[in-house]
TIRO-2110 file (N, C-alpha, C; in Angstrom, 1 decimal):
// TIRO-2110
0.9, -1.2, 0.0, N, 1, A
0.0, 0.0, 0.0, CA, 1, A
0.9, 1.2, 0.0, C, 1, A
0.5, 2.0, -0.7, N, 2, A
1.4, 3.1, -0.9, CA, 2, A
1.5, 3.9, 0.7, C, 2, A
2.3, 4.5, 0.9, N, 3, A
2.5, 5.2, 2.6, CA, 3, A
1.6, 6.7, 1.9, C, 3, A
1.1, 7.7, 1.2, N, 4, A
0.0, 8.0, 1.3, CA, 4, A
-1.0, 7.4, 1.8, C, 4, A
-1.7, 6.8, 1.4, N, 5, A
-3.1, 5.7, 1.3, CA, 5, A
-2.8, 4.9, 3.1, C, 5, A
-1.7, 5.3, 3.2, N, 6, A
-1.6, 4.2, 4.5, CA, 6, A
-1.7, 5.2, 5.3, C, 6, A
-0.9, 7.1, 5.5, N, 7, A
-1.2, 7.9, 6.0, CA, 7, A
-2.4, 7.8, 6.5, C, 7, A
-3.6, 7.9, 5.3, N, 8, A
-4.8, 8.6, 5.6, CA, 8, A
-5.4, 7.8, 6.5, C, 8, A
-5.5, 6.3, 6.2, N, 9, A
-5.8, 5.8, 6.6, CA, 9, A
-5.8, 5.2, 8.4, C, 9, A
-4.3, 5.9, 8.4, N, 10, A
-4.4, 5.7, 9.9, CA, 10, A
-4.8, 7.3, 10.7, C, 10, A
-4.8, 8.2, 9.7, N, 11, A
-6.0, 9.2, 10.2, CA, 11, A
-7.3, 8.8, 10.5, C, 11, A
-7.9, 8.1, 9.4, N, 12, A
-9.5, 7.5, 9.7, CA, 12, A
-9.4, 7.2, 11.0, C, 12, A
-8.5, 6.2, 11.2, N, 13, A
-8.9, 5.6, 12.6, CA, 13, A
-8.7, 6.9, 13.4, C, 13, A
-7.7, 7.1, 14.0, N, 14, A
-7.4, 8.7, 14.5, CA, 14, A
-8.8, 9.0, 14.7, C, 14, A
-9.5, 9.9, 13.8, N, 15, A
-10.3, 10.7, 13.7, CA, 15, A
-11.7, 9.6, 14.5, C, 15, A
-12.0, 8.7, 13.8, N, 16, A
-12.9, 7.6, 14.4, CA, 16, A
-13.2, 7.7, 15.8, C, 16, A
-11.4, 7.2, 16.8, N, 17, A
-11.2, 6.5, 17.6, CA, 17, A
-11.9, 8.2, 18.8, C, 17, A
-11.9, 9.2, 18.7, N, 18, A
-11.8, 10.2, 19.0, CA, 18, A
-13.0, 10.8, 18.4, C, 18, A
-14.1, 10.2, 17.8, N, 19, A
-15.6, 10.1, 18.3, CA, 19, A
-16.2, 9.5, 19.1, C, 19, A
-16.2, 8.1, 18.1, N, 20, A
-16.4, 7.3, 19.2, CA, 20, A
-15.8, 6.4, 20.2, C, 20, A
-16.4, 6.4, 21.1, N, 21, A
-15.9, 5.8, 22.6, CA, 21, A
-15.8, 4.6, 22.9, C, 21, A
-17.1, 4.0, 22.4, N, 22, A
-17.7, 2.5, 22.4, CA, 22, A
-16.8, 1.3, 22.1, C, 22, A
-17.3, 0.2, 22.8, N, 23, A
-16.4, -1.0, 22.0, CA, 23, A
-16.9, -1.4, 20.8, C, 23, A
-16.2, -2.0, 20.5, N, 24, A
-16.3, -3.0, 18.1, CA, 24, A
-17.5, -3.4, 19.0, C, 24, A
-18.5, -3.0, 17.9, N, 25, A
-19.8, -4.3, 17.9, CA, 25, A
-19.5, -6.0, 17.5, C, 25, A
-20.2, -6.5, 17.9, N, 26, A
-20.0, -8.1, 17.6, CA, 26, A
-21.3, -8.7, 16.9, C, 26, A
-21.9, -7.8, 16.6, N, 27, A
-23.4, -7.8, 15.8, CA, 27, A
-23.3, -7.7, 14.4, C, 27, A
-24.4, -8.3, 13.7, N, 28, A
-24.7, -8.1, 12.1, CA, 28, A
-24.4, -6.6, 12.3, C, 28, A
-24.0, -6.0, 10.8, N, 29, A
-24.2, -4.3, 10.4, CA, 29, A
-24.6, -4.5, 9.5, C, 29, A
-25.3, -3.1, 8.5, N, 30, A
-25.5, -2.5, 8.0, CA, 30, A
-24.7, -1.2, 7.6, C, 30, A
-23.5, -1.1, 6.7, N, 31, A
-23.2, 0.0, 6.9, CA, 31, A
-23.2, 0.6, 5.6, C, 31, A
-23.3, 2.1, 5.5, N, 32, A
-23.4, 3.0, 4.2, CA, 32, A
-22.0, 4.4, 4.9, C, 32, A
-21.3, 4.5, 3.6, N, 33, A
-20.1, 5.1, 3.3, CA, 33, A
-20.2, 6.1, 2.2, C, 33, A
-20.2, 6.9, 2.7, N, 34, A
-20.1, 8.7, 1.3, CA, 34, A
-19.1, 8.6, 1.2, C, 34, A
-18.4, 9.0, 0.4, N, 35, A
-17.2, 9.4, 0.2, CA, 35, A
-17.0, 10.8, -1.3, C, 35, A
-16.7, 11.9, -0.3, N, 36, A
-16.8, 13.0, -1.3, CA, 36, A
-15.5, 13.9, -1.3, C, 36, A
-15.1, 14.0, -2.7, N, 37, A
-13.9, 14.3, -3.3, CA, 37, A
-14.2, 15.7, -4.3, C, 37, A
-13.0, 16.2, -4.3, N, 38, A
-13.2, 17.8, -5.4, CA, 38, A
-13.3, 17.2, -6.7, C, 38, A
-13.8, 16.2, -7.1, N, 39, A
-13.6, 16.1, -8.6, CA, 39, A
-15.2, 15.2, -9.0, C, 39, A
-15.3, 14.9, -9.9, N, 40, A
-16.8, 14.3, -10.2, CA, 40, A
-16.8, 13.0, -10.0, C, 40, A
-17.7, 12.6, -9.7, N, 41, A
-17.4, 11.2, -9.0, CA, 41, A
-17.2, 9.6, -10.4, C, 41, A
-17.4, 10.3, -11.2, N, 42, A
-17.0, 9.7, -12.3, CA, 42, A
-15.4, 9.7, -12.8, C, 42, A
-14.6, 10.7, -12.6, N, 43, A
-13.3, 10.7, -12.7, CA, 43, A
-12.4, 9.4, -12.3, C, 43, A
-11.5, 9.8, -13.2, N, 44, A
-10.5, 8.1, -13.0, CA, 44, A
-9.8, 8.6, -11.6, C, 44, A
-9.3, 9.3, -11.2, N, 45, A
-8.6, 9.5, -10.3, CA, 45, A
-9.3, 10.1, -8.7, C, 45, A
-10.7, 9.5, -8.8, N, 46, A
-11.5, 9.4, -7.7, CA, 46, A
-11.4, 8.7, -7.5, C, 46, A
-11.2, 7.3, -7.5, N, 47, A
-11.4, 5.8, -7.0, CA, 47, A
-12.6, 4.9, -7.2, C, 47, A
-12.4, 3.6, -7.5, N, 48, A
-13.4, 2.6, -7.3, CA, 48, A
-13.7, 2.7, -6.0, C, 48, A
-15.8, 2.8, -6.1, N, 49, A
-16.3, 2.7, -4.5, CA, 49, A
-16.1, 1.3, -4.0, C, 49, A
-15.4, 0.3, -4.7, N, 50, A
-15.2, -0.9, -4.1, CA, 50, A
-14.2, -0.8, -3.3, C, 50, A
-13.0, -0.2, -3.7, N, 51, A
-11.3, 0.0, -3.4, CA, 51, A
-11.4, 1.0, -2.2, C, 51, A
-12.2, 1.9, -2.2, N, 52, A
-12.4, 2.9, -1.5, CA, 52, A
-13.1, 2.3, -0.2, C, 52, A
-13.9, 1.1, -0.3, N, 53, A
-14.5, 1.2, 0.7, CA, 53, A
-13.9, -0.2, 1.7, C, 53, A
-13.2, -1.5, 0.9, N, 54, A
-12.7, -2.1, 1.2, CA, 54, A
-11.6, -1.4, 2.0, C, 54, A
-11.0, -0.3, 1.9, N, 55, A
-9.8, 0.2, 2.7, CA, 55, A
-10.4, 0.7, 3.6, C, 55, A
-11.7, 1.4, 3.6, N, 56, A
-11.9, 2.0, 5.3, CA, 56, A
-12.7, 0.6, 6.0, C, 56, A
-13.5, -0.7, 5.7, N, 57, A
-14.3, -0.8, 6.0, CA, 57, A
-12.8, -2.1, 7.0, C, 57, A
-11.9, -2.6, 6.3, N, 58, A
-10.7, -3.0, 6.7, CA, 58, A
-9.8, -2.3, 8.1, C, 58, A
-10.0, -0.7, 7.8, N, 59, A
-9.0, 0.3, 8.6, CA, 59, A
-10.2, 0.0, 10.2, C, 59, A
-11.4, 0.0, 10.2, N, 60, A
-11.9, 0.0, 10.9, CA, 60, A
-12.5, -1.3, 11.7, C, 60, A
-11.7, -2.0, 11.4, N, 61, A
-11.6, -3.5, 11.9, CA, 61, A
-11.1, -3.0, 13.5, C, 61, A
-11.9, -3.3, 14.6, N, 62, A
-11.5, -3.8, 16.0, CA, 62, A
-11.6, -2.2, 16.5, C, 62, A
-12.1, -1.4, 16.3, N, 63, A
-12.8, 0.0, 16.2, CA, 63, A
-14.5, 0.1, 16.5, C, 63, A
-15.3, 0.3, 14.7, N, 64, A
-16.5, 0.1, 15.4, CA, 64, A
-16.9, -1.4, 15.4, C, 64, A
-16.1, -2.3, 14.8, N, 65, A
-16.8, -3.5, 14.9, CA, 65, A
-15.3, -4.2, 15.3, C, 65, A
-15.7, -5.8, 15.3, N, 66, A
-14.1, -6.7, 16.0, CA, 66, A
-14.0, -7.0, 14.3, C, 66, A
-14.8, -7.5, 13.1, N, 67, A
-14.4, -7.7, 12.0, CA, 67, A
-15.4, -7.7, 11.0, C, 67, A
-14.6, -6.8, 9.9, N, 68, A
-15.6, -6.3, 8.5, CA, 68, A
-16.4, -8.0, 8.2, C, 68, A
-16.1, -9.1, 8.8, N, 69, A
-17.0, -10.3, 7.9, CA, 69, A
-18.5, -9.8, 8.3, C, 69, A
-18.7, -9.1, 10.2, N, 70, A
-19.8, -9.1, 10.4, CA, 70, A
-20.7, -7.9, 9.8, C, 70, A
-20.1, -7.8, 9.0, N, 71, A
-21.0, -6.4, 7.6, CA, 71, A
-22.1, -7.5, 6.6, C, 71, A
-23.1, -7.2, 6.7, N, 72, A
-24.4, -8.0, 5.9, CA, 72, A
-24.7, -7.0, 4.9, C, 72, A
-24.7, -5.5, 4.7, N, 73, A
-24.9, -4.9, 3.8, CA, 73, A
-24.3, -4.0, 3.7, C, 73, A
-23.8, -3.6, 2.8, N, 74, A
-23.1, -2.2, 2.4, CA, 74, A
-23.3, -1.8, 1.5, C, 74, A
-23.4, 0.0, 1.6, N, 75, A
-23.7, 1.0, 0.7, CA, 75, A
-22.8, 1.9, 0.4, C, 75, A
-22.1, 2.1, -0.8, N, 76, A
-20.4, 3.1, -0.7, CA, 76, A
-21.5, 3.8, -1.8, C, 76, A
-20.7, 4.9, -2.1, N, 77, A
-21.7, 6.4, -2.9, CA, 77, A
-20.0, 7.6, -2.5, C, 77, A
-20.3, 7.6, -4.2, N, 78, A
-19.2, 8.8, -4.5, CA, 78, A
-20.2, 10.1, -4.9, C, 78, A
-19.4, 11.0, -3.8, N, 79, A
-20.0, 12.3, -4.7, CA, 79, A
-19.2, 13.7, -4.8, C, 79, A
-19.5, 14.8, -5.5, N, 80, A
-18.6, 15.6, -5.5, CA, 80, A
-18.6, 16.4, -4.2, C, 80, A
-17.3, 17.0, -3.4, N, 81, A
-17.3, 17.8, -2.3, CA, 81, A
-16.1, 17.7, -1.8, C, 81, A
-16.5, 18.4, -0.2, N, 82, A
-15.7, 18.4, 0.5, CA, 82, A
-14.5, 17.8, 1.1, C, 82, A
-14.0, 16.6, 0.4, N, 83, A
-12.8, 15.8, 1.0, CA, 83, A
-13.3, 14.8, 2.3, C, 83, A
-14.4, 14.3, 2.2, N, 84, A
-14.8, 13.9, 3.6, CA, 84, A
-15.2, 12.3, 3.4, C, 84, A
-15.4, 11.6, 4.3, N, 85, A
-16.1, 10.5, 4.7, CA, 85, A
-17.2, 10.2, 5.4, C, 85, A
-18.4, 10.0, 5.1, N, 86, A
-19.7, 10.2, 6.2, CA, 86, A
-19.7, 8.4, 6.3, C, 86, A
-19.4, 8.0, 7.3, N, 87, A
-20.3, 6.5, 7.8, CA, 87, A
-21.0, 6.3, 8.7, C, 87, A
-22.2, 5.2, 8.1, N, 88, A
-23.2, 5.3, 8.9, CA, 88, A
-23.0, 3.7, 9.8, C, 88, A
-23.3, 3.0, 10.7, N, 89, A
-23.5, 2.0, 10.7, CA, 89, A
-24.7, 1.5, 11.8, C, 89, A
-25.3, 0.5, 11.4, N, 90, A
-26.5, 0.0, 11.9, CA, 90, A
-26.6, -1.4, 12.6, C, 90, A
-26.7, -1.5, 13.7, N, 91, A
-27.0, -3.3, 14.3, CA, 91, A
-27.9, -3.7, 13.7, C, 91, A
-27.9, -4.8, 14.2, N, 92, A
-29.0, -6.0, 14.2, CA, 92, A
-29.7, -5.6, 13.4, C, 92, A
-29.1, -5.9, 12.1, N, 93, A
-29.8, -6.3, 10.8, CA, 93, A
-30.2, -7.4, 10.1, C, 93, A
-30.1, -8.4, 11.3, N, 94, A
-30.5, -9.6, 10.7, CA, 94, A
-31.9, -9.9, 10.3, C, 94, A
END
């Protein structure tokens, strides 16, 4: 992984760890992922929402959850903006 991509990534957590308080869920999720960048979300140099979301959904292993296997549904969505990440995540979706 390139040491940018690995920077940010250990910001996510950073920024995460330093909302929330709570321990990893151990429950089904539901989670949905924005991810908004200055360019259109169609551009090549925006990212696949697969690639994009595989790396936070990974970075956030043992944080809000103990492991991404217990994700049942996910929703990634590119759009144009601010440089940010909105995640949402939901229990007991079974």
């Amino acid at each position: 992984m390139p040491a940018r991509c690995q920077k940010y990534l250990d910001e996510l957590r950073l920024m995460v760890k330093s909302v929330y308080k709570g321990k990893p869920s151990e429950k089904p999720l539901a989670v949905t992922l924005n991810f908004y960048k200055n360019v259109k979300p169609t551009a090549k140099n925006y990212g696949d929402v697969d690639n994009l979301s595989k790396a936070v959904l990974d970075a956030l292993n043992g944080i809000l959850w103990q492991d991404d296997s217990q994700i049942i549904e996910l929703h990634g969505y590119k759009h144009k903006g601010a440089g940010k990440i909105e995640i949402e995540v939901l229990e007991n979706v079974d």
